[in-house]
VOBA-1610 file (N, C-alpha, C; in pm, whole numbers, padded with zeros to 5 digits, always signed):
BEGIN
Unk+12633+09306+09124Unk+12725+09207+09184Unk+12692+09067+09131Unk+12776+09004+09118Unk+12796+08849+09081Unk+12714+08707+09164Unk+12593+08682+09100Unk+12572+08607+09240Unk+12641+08531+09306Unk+12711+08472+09217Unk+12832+08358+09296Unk+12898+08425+09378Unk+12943+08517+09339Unk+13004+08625+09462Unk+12952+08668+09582Unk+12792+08617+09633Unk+12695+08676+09755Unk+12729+08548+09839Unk+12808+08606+09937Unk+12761+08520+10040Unk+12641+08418+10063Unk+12620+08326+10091Unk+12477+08228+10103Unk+12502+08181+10196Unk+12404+08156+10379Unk+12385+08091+10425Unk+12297+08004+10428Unk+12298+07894+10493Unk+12169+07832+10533Unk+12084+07890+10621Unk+11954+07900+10583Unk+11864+07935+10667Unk+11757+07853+10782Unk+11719+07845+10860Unk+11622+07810+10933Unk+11541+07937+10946Unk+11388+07825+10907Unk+11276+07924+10904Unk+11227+07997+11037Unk+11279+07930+11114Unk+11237+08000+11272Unk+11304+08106+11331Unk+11241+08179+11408Unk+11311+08295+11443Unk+11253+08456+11505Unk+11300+08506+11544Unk+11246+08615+11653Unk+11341+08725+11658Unk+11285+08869+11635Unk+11353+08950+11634Unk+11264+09074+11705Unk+11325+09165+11802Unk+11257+09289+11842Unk+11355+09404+11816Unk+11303+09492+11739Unk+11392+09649+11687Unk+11274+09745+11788Unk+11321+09870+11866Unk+11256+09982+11922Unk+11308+10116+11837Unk+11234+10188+11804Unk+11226+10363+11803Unk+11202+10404+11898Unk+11274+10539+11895Unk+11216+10641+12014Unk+11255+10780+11960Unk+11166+10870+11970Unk+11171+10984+11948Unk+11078+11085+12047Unk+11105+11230+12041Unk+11041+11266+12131Unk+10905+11296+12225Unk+10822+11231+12074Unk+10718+11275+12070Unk+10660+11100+12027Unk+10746+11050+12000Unk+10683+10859+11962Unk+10768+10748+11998Unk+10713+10641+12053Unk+10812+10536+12047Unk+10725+10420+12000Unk+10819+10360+11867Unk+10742+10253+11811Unk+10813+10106+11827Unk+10799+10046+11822Unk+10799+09860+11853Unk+10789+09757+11764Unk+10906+09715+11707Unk+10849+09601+11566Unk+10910+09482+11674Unk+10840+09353+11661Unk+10862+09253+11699Unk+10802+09127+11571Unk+10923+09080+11551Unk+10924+08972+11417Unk+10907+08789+11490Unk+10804+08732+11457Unk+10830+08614+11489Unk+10802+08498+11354Unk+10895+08392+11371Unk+10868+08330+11204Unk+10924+08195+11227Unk+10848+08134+11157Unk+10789+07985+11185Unk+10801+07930+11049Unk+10815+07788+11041Unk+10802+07704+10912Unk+10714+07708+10837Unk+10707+07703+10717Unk+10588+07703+10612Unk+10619+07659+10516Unk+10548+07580+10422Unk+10597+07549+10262Unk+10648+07637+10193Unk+10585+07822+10219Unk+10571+07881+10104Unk+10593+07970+10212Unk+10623+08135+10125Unk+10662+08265+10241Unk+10541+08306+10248Unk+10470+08353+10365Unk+10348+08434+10421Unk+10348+08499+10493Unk+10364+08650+10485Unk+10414+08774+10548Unk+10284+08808+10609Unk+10262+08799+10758Unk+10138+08895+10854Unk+10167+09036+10911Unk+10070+09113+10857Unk+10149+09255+10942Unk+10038+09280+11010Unk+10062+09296+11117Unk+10002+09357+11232Unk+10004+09528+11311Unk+09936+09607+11258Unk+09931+09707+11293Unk+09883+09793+11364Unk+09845+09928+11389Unk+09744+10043+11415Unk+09706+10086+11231Unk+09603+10120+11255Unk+09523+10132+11093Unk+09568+10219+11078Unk+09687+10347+11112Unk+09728+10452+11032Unk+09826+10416+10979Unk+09862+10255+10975Unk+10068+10268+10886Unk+09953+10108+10779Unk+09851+10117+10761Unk+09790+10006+10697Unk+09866+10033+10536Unk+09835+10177+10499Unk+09906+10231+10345Unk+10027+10187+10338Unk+10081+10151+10424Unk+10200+10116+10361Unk+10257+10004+10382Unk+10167+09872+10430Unk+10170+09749+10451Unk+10245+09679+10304Unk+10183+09733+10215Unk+10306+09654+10076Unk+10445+09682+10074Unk+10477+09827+10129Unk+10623+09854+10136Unk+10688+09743+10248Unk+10627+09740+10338Unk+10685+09630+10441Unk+10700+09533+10405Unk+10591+09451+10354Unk+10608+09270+10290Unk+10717+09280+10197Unk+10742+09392+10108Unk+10836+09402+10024Unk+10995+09401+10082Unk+10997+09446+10193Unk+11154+09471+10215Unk+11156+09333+10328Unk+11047+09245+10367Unk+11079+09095+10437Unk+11055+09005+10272Unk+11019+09039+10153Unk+11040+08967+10020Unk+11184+08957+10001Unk+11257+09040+09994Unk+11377+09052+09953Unk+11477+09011+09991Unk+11480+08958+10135Unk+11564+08878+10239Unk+11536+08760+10277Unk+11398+08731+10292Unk+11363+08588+10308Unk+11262+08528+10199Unk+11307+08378+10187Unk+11190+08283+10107Unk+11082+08216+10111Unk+11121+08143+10234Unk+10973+08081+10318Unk+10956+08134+10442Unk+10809+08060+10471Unk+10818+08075+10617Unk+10686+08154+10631Unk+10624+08133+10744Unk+10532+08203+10808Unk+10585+08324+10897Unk+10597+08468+10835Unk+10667+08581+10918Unk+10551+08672+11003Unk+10529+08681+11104Unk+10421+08757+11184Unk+10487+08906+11230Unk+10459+09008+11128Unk+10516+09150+11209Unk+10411+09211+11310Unk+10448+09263+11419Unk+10361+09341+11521Unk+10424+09449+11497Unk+10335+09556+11497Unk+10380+09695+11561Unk+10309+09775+11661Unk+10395+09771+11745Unk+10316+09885+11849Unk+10370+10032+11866Unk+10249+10116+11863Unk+10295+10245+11831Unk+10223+10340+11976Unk+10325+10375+12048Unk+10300+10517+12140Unk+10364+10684+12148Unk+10261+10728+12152Unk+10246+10864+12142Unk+10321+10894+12298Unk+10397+11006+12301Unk+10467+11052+12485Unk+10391+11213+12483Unk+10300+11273+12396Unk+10285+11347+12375Unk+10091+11361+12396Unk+10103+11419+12545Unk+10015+11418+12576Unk+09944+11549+12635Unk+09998+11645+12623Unk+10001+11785+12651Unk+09891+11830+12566Unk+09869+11828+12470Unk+09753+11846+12401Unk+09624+11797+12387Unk+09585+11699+12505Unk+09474+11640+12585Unk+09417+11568+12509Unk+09538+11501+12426Unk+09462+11359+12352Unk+09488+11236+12425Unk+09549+11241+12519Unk+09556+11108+12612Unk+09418+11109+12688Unk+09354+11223+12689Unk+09214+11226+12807Unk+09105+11175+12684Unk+09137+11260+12568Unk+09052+11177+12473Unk+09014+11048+12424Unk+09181+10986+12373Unk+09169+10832+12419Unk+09136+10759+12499Unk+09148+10818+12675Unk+09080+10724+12817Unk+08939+10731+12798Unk+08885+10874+12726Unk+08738+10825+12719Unk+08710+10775+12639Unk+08723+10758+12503Unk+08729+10680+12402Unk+08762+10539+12463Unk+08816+10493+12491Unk+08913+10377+12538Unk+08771+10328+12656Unk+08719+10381+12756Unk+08664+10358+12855Unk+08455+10362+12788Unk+08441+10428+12677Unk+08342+10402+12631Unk+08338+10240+12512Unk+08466+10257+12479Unk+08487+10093+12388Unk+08389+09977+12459Unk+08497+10007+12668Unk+08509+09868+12678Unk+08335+09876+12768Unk+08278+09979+12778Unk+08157+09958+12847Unk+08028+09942+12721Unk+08060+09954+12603Unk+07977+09873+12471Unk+07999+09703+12505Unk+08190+09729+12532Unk+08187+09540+12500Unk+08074+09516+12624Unk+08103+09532+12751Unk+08046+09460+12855Unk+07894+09493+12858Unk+07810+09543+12772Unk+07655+09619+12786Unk+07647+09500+12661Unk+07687+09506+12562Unk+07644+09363+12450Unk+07660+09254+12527Unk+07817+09204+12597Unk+07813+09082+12663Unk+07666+09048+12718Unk+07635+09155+12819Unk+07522+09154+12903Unk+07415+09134+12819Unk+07373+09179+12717Unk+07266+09193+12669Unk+07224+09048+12593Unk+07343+09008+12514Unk+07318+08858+12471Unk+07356+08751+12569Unk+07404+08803+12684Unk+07410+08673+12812Unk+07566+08626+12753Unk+07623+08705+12695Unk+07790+08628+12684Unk+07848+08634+12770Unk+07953+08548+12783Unk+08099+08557+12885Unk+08161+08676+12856Unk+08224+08780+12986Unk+08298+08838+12907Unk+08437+08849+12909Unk+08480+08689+12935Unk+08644+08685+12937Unk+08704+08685+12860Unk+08712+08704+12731Unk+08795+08777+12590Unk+08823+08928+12640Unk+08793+08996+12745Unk+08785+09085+12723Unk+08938+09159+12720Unk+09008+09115+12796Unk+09161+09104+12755Unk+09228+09105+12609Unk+09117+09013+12545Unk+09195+09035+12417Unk+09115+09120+12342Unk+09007+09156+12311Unk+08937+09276+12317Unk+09028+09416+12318Unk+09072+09416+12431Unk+09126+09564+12457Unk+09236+09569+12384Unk+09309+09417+12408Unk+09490+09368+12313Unk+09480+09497+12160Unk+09340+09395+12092Unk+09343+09443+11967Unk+09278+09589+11959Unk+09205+09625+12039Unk+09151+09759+12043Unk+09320+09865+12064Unk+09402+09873+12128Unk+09506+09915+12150Unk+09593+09891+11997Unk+09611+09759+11963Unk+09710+09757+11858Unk+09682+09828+11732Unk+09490+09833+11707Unk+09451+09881+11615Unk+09432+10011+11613Unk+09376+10079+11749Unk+09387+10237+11697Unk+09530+10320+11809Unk+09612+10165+11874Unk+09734+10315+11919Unk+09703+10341+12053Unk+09781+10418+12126Unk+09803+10463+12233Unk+09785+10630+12251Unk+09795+10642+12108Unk+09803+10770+12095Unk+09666+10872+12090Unk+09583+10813+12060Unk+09431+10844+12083Unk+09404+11001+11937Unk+09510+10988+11877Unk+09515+11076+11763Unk+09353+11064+11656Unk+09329+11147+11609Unk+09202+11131+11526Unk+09285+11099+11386Unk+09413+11168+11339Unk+09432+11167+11194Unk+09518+11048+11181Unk+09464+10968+11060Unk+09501+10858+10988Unk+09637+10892+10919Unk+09646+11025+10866Unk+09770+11034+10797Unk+09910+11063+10890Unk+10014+10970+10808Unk+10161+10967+10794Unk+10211+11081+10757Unk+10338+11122+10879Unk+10416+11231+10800Unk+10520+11139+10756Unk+10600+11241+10658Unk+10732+11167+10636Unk+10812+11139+10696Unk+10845+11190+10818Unk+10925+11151+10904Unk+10871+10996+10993Unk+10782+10996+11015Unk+10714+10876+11078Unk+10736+10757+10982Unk+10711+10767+10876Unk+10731+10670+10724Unk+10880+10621+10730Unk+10938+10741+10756Unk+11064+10734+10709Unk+11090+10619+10827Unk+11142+10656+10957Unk+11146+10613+11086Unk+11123+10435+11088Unk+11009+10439+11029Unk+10946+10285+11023Unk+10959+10189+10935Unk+10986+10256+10849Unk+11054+10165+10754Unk+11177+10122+10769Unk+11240+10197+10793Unk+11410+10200+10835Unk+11387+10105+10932Unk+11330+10109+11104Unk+11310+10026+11161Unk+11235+09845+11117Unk+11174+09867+11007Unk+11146+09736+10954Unk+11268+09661+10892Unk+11331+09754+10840Unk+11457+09672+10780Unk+11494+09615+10868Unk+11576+09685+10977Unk+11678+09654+11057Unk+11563+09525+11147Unk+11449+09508+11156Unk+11378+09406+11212Unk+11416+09247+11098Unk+11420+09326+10995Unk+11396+09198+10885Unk+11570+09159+10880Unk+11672+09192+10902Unk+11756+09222+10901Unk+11792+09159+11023Unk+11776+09149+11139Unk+11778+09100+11271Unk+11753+08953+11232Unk+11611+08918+11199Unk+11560+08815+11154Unk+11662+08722+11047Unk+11692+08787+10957Unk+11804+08718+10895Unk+11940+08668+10961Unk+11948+08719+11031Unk+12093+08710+11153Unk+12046+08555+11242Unk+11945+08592+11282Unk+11911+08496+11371Unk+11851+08362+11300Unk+11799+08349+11178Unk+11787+08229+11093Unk+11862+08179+11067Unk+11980+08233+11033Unk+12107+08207+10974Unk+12193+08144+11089Unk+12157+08181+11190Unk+12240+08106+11346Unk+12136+07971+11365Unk+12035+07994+11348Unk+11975+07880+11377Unk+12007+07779+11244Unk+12013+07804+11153Unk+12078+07776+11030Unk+12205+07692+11036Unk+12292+07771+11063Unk+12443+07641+11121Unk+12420+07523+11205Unk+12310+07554+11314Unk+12271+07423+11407Unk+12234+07322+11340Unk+12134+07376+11240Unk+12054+07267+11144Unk+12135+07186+11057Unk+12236+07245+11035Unk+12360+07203+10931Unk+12392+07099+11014Unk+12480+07160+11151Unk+12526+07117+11188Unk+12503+06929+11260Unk+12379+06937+11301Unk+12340+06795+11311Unk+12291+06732+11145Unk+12222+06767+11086Unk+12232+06707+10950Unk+12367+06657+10905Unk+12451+06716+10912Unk+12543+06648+10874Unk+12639+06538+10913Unk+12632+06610+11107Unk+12669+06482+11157Unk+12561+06306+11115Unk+12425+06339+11099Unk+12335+06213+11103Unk+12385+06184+10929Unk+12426+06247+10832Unk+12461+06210+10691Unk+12609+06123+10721Unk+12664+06141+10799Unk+12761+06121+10831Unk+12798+05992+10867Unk+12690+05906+10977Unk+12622+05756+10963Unk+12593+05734+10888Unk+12539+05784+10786Unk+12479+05689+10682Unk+12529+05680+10581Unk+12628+05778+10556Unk+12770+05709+10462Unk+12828+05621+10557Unk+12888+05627+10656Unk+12919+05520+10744Unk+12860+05359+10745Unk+12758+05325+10769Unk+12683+05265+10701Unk+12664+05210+10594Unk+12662+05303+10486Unk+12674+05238+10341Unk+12828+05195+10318Unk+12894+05248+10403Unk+12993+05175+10357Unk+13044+05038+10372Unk+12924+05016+10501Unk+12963+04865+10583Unk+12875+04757+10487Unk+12766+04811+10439Unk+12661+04729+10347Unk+12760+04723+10239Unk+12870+04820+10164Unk+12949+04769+10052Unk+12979+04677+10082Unk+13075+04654+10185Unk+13167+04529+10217Unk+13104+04443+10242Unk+12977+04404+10300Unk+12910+04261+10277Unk+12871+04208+10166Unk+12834+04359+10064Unk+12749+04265+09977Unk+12899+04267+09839Unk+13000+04331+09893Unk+13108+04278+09754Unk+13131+04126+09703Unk+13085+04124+09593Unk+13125+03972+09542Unk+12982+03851+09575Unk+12874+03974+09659Unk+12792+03886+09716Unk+12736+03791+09549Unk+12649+03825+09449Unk+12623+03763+09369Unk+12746+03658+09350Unk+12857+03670+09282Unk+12910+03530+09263Unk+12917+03448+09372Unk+12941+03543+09490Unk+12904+03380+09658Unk+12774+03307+09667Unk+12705+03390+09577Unk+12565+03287+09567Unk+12557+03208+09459Unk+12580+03305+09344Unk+12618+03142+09230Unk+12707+03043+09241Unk+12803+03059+09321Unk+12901+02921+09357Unk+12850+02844+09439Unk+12731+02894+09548Unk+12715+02824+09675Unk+12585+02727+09619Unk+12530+02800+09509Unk+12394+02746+09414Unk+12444+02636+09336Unk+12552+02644+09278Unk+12611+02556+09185Unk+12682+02416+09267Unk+12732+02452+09351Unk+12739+02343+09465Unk+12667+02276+09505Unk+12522+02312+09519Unk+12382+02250+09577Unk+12339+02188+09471Unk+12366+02238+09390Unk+12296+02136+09222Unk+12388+02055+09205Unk+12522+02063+09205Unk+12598+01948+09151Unk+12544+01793+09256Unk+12502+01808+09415Unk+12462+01729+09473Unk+12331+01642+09429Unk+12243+01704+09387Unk+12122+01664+09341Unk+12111+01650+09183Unk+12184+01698+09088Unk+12202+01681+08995Unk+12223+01530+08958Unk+12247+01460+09016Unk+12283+01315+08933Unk+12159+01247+08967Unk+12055+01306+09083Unk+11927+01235+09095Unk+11834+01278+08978Unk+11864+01387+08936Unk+11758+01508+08853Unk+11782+01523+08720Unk+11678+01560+08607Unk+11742+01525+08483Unk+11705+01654+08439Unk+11824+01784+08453Unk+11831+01924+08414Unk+11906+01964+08278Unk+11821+02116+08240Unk+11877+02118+08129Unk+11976+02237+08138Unk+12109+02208+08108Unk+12242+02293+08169Unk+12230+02402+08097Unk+12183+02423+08052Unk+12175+02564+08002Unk+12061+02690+08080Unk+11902+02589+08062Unk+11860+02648+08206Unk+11848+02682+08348Unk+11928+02558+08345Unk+11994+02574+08506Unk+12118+02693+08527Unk+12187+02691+08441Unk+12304+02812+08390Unk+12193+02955+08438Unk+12107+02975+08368Unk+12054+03062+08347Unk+11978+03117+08479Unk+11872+03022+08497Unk+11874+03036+08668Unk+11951+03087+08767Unk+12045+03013+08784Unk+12112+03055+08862Unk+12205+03210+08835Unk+12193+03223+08707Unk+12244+03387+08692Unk+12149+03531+08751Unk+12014+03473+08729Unk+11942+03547+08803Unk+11927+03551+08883Unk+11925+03424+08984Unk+11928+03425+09112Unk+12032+03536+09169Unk+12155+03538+09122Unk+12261+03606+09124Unk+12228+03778+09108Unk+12204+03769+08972Unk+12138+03927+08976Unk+12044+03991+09048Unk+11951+03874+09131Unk+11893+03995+09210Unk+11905+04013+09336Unk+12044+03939+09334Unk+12102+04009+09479Unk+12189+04113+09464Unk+12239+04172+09352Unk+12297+04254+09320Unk+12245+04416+09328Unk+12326+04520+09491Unk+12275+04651+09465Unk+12365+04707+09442Unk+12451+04666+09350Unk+12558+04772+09299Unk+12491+04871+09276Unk+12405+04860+09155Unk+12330+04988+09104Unk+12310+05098+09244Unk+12265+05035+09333Unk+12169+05085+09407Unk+12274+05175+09525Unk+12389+05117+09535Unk+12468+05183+09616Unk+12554+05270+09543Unk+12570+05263+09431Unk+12624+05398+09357Unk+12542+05519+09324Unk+12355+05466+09291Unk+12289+05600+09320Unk+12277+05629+09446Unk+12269+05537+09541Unk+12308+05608+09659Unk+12423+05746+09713Unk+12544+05678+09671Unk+12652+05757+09661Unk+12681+05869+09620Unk+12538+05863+09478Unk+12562+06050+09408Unk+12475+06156+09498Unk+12390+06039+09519Unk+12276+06083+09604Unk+12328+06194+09780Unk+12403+06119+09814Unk+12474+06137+09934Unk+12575+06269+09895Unk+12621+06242+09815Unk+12765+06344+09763Unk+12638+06481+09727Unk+12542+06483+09676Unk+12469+06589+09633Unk+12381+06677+09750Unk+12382+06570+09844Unk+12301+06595+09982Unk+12422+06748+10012Unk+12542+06665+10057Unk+12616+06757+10112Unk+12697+06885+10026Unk+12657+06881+09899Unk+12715+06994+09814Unk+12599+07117+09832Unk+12488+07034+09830Unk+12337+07132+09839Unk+12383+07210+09989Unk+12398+07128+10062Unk+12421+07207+10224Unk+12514+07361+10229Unk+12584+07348+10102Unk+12679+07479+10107Unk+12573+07636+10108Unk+12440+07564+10061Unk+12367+07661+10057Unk+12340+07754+09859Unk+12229+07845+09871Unk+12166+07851+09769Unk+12102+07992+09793Unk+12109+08073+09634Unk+12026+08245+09682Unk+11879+08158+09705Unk+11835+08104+09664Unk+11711+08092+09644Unk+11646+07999+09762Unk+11741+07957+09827Unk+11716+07858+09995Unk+11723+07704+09914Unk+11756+07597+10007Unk+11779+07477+09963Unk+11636+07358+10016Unk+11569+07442+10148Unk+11538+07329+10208Unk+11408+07209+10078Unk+11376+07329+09990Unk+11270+07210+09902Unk+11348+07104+09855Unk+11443+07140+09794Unk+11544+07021+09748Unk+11624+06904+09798Unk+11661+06965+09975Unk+11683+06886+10054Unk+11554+06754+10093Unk+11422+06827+10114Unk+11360+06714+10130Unk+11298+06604+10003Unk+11332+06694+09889Unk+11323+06550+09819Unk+11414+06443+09756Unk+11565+06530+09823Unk+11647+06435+09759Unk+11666+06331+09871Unk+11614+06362+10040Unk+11573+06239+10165Unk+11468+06158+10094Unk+11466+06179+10044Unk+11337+06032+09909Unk+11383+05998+09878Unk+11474+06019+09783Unk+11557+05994+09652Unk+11663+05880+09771Unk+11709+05908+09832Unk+11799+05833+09951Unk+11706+05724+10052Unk+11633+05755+10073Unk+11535+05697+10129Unk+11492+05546+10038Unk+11439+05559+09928Unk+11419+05479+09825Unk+11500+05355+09787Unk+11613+05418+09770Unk+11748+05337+09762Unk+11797+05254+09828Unk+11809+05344+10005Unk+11811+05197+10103Unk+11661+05120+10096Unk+11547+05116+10078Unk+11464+05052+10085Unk+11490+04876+09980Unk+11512+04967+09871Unk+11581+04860+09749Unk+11683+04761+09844Unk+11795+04873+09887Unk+11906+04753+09907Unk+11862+04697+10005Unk+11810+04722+10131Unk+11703+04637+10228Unk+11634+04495+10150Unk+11554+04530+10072Unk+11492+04375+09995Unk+11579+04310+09904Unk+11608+04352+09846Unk+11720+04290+09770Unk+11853+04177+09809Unk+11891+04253+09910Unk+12015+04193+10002Unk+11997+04107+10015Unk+11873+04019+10075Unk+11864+03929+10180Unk+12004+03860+10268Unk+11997+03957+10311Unk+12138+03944+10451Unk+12075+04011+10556Unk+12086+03984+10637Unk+12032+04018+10779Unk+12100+04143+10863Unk+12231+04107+10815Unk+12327+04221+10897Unk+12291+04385+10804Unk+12299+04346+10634Unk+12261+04468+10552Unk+12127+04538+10621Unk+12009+04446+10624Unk+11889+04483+10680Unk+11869+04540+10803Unk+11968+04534+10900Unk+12013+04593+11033Unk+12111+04723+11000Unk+12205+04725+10898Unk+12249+04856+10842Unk+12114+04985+10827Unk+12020+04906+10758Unk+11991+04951+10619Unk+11846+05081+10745Unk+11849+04968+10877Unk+11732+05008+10940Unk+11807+05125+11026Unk+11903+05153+11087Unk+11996+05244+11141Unk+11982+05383+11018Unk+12020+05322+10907Unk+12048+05436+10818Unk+11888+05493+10821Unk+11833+05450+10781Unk+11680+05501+10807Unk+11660+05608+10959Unk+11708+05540+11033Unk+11633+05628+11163Unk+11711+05749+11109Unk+11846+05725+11120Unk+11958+05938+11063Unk+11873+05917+10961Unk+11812+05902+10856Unk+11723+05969+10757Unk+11624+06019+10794Unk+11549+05975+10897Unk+11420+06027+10953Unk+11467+06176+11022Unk+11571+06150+11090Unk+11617+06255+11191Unk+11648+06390+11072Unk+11711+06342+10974Unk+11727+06437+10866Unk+11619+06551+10828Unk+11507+06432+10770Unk+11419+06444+10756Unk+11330+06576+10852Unk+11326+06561+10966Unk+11276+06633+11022Unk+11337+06767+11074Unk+11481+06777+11021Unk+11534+06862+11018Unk+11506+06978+10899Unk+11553+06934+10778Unk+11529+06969+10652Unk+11370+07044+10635Unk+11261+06973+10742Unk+11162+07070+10744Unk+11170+07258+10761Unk+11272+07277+10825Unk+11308+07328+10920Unk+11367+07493+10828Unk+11422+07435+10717Unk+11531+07504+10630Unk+11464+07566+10547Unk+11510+07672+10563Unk+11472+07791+10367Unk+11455+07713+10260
//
């Protein structure tokens, strides 16, 4: 297929998803939670008998998402207890936790972890109190399938949180073209209102002063030029126009690009801020800043 042809949303890196199995003899539990990050970092959390196939998993949350800190849990129970491995596990299970509390005792520790103690004692060997490490195919099969549809969930729900993120970004881009447009209209024509208003002030003092008209010419052209942000409000402008073309979204996620082109924009009003010297621009220029900040902390946020 055509990539231009794939659908692309925006993503937000945050997000939460729970998929269940059940079968007659197992019911398993994926619960997805995923958080911002520079870079993608897939955690899988298991029972040590589905550890073999921890690369197949990161692989099928590779393929759907880009960044982000993704935390998979799985919890796995056995309903199949007829064969007196549930009595095996309670003693197993009940000799664990009387090691933890005989060490506590013995080195004088606290033993209020012990809650989480048991958390990970459970997540790591199961409910099922089984001795064998190995996967059938049907179990493989089962769980994987259920990882998709987890990673798959997860994409649904980034992608909703995704429009929100749009959705105020664009309203706050939205001021600040607003904005730039009010700083055009002050500063149009501003350089020649200062060389006329300069040239006026010299013609007064000029008949006391013995200047040379050509440097004074010259002077005052610069004076002129460096009130001039034409430049500065037309890279603004591409700047702005590129903000919101990027927002349509990208296979590869937008948010790195988004936050450095809030620099690239950022920069610009800073320029026309010093430059101006107008008071009202500098009161624009400080508004447009705060929706940049707000941006800003949005754009963290994004694939």
């Amino acid at each position: 297929m055509n990539a231009a042809a794939v659908k692309v949303s925006v993503k937000s890196m945050t997000g939460f998803a729970r998929v269940s199995f059940g079968a007659e003899t197992l019911e398993i539990d994926i619960e997805v939670k995923s958080v911002n990050q520079r870079y993608l970092e897939i955690i899988f959390k298991a029972p040590r008998r589905y550890s073999a196939i921890e690369r197949d998993v990161k692989a099928i949350f590779q393929q759907q998402h880009r960044r982000g800190r993704i935390e998979i849990s799985v919890t796995r129970r056995s309903k199949d207890v007829g064969n007196g491995s549930g009595i095996e596990f309670s003693l197993a299970f009940d000799s664990a936790v009387k090691r933890y509390s005989a060490a506590c005792k013995r080195y004088g520790a606290h033993g209020d972890n012990l809650a989480d103690f048991i958390g990970e004692l459970v997540l790591r060997d199961g409910m099922a109190g089984e001795d064998s490490d190995l996967l059938s195919q049907d179990e493989t099969f089962n769980l994987l399938r259920i990882i998709s549809e987890a990673s798959e969930a997860l994409v649904v729900m980034r992608e909703t949180e995704g429009l929100g993120l749009v959705s105020d970004i664009v309203q706050r881009l939205s001021t600040i073209e607003s904005l730039r447009s009010e700083i055009g209209v002050i500063m149009e024509g501003a350089p020649t209102r200062i060389k006329e208003r300069m040239e006026e002030r010299l013609k007064v003092v000029a008949s006391d002063l013995r200047l040379d008209p050509e440097r004074l010419a010259l002077e005052v052209a610069l004076l002129a030029e460096r009130v001039d942000v034409s430049e500065e409000l037309a890279r603004l402008d591409i700047h702005l126009a590129q903000f919101r073309a990027t927002l349509k979204g990208h296979l590869d996620g937008i948010g790195r690009k988004l936050d450095f082109m809030t620099q690239e924009i950022g920069r610009e009003l800073n320029t026309v801020a010093s430059k101006a010297q107008d008071a009202r621009v500098q009161g624009f220029v400080v508004d447009a800043k705060v929706a940049l900040e707000r941006i800003r902390e949005q754009v963290q946020n994004v694939e």
